[in-house]
C-alpha positions, 0 to 999 in steps of 0.5 A: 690568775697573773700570766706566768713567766718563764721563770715562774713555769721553771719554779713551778716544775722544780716545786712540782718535782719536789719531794717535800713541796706540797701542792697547798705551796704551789697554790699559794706561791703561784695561784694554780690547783693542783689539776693546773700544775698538771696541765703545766707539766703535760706542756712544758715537759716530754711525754715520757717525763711527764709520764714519770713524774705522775707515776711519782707522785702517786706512788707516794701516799702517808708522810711523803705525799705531795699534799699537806694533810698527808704529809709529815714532812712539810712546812709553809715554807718551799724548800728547793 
């Protein structure tokens, strides 16, 4: 994995706090699995806001779930 910029971290935080980007896009953009892009979030955001942000993601399960397979909503394509 190539070290991330600043800017990278930026993009990865805004596709993770996407309701429509998925991890799969995260992963082919960037190169991180999904427990990465947690780890990245836990660093680069606050206690409480990394805290809602998970509670985001797993309240949402079917057609608005942050994986593809779950997902009606997704493309290939990032949206943000």
């Amino acid at each position: 994995m190539k070290a991330l910029t600043e800017i990278d971290i930026e993009q990865i935080i805004l596709m993770a706090w996407g309701d429509t980007i998925p991890f799969e896009a995260i992963k082919r953009e960037y190169g991180l699995t999904e427990n990465q892009v947690r780890v990245l979030m836990r660093k680069h955001q606050s206690e409480k806001t990394y805290r809602r942000w998970r509670e985001r993601v797993e309240k949402r399960s079917g057609f608005s779930s942050k994986h593809e397979q779950l997902s009606t909503k997704t493309s290939t394509r990032q949206k943000y």
